[in-house]
N, C-alpha and C positions, 0 to 999 in steps of 0.2 A: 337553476337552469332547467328548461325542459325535457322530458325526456327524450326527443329526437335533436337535443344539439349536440353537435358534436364535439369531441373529448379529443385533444390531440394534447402529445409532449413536445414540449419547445417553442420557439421562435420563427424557427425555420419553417420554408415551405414544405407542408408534411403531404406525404404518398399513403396511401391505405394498403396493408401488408394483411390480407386473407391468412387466417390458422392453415397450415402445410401438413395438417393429420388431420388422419380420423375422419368418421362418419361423421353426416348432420343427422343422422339418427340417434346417434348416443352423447353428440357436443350440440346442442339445439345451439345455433347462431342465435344471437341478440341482434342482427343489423335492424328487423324491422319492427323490434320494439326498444332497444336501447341503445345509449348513446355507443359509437363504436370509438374504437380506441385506434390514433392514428399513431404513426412515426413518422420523424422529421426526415429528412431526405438522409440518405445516409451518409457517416464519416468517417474517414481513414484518418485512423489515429497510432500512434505510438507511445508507449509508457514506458519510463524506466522507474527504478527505486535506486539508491544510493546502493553503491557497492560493497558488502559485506567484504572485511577484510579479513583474511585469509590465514589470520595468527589466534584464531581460538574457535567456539562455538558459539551458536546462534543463544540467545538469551532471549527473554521476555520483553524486556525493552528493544532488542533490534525488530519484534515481532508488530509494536503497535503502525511500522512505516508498509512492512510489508503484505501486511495484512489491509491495512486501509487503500494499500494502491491496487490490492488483489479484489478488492470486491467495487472497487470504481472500473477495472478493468472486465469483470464478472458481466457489471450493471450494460457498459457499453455493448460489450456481447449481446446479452440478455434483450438487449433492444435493437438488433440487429445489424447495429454497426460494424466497421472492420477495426480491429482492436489488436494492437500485437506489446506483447508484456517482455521486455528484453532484461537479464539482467547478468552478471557474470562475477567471480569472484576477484576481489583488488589483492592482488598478491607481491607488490611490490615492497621495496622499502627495508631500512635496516632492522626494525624486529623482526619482520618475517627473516630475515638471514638468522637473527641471534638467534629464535628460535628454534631454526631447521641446528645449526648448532650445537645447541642444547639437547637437543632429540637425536641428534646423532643419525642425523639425514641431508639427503640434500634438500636445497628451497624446493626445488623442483616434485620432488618427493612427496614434500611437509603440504606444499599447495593443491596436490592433487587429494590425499587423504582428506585435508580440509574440504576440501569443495565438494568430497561424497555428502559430507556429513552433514554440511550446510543445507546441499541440494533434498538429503534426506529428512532433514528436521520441517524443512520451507513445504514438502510435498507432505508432511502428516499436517501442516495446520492447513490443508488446504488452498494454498499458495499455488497458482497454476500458471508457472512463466510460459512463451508460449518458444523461448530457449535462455539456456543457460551458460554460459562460458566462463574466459577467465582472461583476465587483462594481459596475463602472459602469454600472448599468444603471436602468431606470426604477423595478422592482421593488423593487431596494436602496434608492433614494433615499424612497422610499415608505415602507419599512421602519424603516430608521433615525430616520425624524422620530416616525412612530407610536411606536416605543419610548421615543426621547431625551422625548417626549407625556406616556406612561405613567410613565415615573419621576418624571417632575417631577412630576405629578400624586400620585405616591404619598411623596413628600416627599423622592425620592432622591438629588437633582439640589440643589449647592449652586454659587454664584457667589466666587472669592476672588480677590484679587491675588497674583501670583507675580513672584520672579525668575525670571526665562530667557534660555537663552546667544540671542546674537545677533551675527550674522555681518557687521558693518560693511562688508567687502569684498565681499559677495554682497546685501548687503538685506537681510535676511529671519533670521525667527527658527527657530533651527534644531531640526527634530525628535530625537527620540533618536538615531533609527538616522542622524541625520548629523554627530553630537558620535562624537568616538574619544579615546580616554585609557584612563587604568590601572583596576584594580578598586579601588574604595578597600576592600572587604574583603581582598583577597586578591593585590592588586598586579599581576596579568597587565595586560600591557601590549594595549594595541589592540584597548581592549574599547567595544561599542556605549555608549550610554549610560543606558539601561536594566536589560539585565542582563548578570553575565559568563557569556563561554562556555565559563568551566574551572571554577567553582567554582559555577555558578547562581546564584550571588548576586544581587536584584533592587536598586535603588537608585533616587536622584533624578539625575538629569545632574544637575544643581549639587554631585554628591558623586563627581563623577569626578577623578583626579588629573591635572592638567597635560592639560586638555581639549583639543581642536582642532576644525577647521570639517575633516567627513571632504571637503568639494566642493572649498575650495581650499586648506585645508594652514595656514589664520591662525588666531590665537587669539580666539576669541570673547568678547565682553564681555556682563556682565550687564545686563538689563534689566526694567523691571517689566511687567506684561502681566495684564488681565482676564481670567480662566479657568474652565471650567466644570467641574463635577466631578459624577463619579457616584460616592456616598458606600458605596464596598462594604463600612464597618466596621457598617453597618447589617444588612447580610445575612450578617453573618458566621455565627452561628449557623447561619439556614437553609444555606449554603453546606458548612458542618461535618458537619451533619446527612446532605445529600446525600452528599458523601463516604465517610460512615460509612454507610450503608443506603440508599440512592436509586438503584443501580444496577438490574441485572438481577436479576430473581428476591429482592429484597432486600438483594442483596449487595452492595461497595462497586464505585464506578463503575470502579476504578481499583488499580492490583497495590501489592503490599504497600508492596515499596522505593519508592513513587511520593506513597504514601498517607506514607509515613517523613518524605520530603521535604518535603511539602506543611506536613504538622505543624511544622517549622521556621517558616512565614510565619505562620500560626496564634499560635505561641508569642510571635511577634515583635509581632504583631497586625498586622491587612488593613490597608494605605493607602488611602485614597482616591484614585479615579481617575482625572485629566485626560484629558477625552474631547474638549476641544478645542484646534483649535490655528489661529492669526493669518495672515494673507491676506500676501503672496500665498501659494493653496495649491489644488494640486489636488482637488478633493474635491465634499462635499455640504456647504451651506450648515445653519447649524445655525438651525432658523425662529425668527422674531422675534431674530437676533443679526448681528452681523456677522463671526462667527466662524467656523471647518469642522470635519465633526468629524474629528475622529483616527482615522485610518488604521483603529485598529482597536477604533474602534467598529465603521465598517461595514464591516468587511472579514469577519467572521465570519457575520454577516446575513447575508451570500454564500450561506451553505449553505443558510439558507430563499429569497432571492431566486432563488434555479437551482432550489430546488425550484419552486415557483411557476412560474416558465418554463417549465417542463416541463412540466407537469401542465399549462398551460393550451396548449401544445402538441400534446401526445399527448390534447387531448378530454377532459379531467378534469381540470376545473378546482379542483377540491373536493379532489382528493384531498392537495394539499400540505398541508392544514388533517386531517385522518386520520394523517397522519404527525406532522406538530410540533403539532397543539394536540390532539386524542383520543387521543392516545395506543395506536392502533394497529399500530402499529410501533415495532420497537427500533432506537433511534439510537445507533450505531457512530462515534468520531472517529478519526483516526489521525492523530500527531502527531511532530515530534522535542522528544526534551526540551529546547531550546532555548524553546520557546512554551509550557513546563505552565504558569507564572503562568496565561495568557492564556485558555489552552481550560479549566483546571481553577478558576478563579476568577472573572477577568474575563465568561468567557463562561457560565456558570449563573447569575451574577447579572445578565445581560441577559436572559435566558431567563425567568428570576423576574419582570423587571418588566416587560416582555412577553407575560408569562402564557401561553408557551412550553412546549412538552415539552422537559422535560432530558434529555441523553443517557444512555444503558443503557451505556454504556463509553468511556473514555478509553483509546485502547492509546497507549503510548508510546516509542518506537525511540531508539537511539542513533544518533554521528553513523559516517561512513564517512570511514577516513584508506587510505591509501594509500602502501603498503608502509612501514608505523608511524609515517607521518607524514601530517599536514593537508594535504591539498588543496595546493599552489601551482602557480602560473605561473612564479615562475623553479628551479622545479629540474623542469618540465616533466610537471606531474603534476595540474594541472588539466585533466579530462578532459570538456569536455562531451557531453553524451548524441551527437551527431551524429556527432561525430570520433570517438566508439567505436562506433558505429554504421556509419560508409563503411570501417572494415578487420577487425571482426568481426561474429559475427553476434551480435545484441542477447538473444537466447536465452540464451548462456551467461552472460552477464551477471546473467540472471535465476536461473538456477540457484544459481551462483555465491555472490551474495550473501545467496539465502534458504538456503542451503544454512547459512548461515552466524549467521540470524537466529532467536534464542532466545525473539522475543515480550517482551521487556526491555531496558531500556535501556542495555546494553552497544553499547561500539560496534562497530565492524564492521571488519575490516583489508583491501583486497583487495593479495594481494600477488600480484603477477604472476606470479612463478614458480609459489604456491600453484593459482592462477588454472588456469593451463595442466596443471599438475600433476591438478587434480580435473578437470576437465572430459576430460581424456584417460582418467584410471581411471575414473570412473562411466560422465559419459554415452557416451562412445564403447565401453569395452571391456566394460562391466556391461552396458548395455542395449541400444545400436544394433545390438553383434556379435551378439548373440541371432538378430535378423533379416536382415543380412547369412549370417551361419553356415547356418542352415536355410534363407532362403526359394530359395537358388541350387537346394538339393536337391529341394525339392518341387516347384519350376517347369520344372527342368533334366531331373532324373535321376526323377521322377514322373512321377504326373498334375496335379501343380498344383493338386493339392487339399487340404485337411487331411481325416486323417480321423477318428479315435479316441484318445484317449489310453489307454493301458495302465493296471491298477488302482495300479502305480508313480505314474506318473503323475497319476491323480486326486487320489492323498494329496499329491503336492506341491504340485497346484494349488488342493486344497483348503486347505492349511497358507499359501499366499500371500493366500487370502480370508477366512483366519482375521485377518489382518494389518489387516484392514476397519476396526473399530470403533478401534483404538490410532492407527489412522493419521489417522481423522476425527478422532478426540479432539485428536490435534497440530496439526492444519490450524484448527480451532476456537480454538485456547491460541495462533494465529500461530508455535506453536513449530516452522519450518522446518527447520529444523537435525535435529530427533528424525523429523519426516517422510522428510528425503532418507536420516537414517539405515537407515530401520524399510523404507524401498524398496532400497537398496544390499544392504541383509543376503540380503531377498528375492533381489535378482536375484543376488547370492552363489548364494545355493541353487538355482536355478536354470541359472547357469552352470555348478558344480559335478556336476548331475544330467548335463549336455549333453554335458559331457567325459569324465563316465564313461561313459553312452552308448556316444559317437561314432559318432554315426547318419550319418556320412559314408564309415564302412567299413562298416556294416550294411546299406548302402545296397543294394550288390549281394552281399551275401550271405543276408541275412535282411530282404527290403524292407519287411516287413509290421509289424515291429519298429520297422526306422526311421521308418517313417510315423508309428507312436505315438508315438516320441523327439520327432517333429518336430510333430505334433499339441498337445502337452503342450510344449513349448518357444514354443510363438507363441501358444498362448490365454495362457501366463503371460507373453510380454509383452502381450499384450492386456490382461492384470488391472494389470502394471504402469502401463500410458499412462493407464490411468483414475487409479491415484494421482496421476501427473504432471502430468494435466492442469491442474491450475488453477497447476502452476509452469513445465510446459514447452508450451503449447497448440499452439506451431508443430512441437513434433516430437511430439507425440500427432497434431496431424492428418495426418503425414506415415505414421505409422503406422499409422493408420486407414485410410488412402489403398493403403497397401499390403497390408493384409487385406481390404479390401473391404467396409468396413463402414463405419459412421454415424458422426459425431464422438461418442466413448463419456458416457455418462452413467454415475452412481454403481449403478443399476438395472443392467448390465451383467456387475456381479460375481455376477448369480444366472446367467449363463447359461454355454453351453460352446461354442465352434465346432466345429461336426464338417460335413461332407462342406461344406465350402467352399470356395470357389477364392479362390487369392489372385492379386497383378500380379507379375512378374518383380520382384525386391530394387529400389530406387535408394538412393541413398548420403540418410542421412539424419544425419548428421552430421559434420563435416571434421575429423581431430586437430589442434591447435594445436601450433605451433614458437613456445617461447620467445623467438626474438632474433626473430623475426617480430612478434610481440606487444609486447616492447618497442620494437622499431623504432616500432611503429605507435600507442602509447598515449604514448611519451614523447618525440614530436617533434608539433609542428606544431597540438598540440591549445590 
């Protein structure tokens, strides 16, 4: 492309967004010699993540959903969108009571301790909801009746007699997730009773092989029991429909291979869905019964209940109703395939008979094993978020895993060696040495200023701003992986320029020269930390910190720094020693 064409992200009809700081004295504008950097019109979105339930702590693997929707969230920001990240703790349900039990607390109690802990783990990896809540709340219980109201009213809602396992030695009839046995599709052993988690297969408990009680290890016996049902082969159609064109812009909610899957339960045809379950039980009372509902009915309501709180929070009470029912914003979900029944079935047809807005996208993640294998506690590889948190720093983590995430339901490996392996090539020796390498020279053996880049120089940095619109497109698609690639290439080129250079012998021979090496080496990593931002924000702000500038916005790419002063270097990232890392990930965690 030429150098005066213009550079815009998106499809959309884009507005030209002018830098909101600083001097053209120390940001020398590029409008009239390079291309400028536009953005699309702007959008009101909303994002949820699946709701962390409330009977333990956050782990490594709840981190790869919350993390990838944290910096999709970041990126929308970052580009000037209006972005709001809702998410709140699932605190229903019969283990959360056995639990509170055990602990010799009430639920009410046990869920509130939970959700510091949660809310504290989610805020060291850099996880920035823009509120927090919890499904127990007045909001929800409100919610869920008004819905569970409208269906019945709309014919949706059926009453039938069931078997169901029950737990003799504990009392109580046991929900899915507390029944464990085989897949009767597919034979995996020590699977929920719901659905498998190697084969996705969904099912009845009563069709699990050789069942157990997961609380105390006995065989459960069958019982009959009154039950409520919301009749989803009713809305099957609309629900099809959705899938096939109800997304964004027309198009389907949801990615091909997701849309593949789905077609399977379709084929098979929708079941009807028990939405209640028999006392004792944590929960909300279902009106006129003396029944509760099921975990997840209102455990999804969540994401309108925290809207609502918020909104009546922050002074705008109205606006939750602008979001889920007019339809002025796009609703974003982020999910792992473990719950698509839920979010892609279950929950449009609560939506529908709530006369709800349905969501503009389903994304869907795979799960995180751990050097090729699942998560355990006895081979010392359950990691939760905290214990990788007190011996490294939660940043790499982040990189790490998005580095590694396609936007698809593939899942995700972290292998330790890989682990320490990438974080030492990229971020350390691609992009921190950038700044380590130049800023000792400009602070030490200068005046501590930048000054100009050489016309060498401007093609490079213009060729890294060319990188603008590919790189938004993959922040857009969640495709991380192609973003950390499409910045590594960059700082490739970058590095490469530096070492030819070596503006550290030009230094006193030809200083006027190195000042341009060195001018042209720190605005491109300045162009870099704007990519990184919504994956690495604690070492963008450290880098910002050390050029002297504002935390970057995507408007940043149209500018240059010249005659600015920067701080003396500090260390902005630490190499990792593998037997350090293993020491520290596979003991004690």
């Amino acid at each position: 492309m030429n150098p005066d064409e213009t550079l815009f992200f998106g499809a959309i009809e884009p507005e030209l967004f002018l830098p909101s700081y600083g001097a053209l004295s120390q940001k020398q504008s590029l409008f009239s010699s390079r291309r400028c950097i536009l953005l699309p019109t702007m959008r009101k979105i909303l994002v949820t993540s699946a709701l962390p339930y409330a009977n333990g702590p956050i782990h490594i693997g709840h981190l790869v959903e919350y993390i990838q929707t944290d910096v999709w969230v970041r990126f929308q920001k970052l580009v000037g969108n209006t972005c709001h990240y809702m998410c709140a703790d699932d605190a229903h349900g019969t283990p959360i009571m056995l639990s509170a039990q055990k602990m010799g607390m009430t639920p009410e109690a046990m869920i509130k301790t939970v959700s510091q802990e949660h809310q504290r783990d989610f805020a060291t990896f850099g996880i920035a909801f823009d509120y927090y809540y919890s499904t127990h709340s007045p909001e929800n219980k409100t919610l869920a009746s008004e819905v569970y109201l409208k269906a019945k009213a709309k014919g949706l809602i059926a009453q039938r007699e069931i078997a169901q396992y029950y737990c003799e030695k504990d009392g109580l009839f046991l929900p899915d997730r507390l029944i464990r046995g085989s897949c009767p599709k597919c034979q995996a052993p020590d699977q929920y009773g719901d659905a498998c988690e190697k084969c996705s297969a969904t099912y009845d408990p009563t069709q699990l092989i050789t069942p157990t009680c997961a609380h105390c290890g006995s065989i459960p016996v069958l019982k009959p029991s009154s039950h409520y049902f919301f009749q989803l082969s009713k809305l099957q159609d609309a629900i099809q429909d959705w899938l096939q064109k109800g997304g964004q812009n027309g198009l389907p909610p949801v990615r091909s291979e997701v849309a593949n899957k789905l077609q399977e339960w379709f084929d098979t045809g929708i079941k009807d869905w028990d939405i209640s379950r028999d006392a004792p039980y944590f929960g909300f009372q279902i009106p006129d019964t003396n029944k509760y509902f099921y975990v997840w009915m209102d455990a999804p309501l969540g994401y309108i209940a925290t809207t609502q709180h918020w909104a009546q929070e922050h002074g705008n009470p109205a606006l939750w109703q602008d979001i889920w029912q007019r339809g002025n914003y796009e609703i974003h979900h982020v999910i792992g395939k473990d719950i698509l029944y839920f979010h892609t079935l279950f929950w449009p047809a609560l939506l529908m008979a709530g006369d709800f807005q349905l969501p503009k996208h389903v994304h869907v993640h795979g799960f995180l094993t751990v050097n090729g294998e699942k998560m355990s506690k006895s081979r010392g590889t359950f990691i939760t978020a905290a214990h990788f948190a007190e011996h490294l720093h939660p940043e790499y983590l982040r990189y790490y895993l998005m580095a590694k995430c396609n936007g698809g339901m593939d899942d995700i490996d972290l292998s330790l060696e890989d682990f320490v392996t990438k974080i030492n090539a990229e971020v350390v020796n691609k992009v921190v040495n950038i700044g380590s390498r130049l800023g000792s020279i400009v602070t030490k053996k200068r005046e501590g200023k930048l000054t100009t880049p050489d016309p060498t120089g401007h093609e490079l940095l213009s060729l890294i701003r060319d990188k603008a619109t590919d790189i938004a497109t993959h922040y857009e698609a969640m495709n991380y992986l192609k973003v950390t690639r499409e910045i590594m290439a960059l700082a490739d080129q970058l590095n490469v320029y530096i070492d030819s250079a070596a503006p550290w012998r030009l230094v006193t021979t030809e200083p006027a020269t190195a000042d341009a090496v060195c001018c042209t080496g720190l605005n491109g990593l300045r162009y870099l930390s704007v990519y990184l931002a919504p994956l690495m924000p604690t070492l963008t702000a450290g880098i910002s910190a050390f050029l002297q500038i504002p935390i970057p916005q995507w408007t940043d790419l149209n500018t240059l720094l010249t005659n600015q002063p920067i701080a003396p270097y500090q260390h902005l990232a630490e190499r990792l020693d593998l037997k350090t890392v293993e020491k520290a990930l596979t003991h004690g965690s």
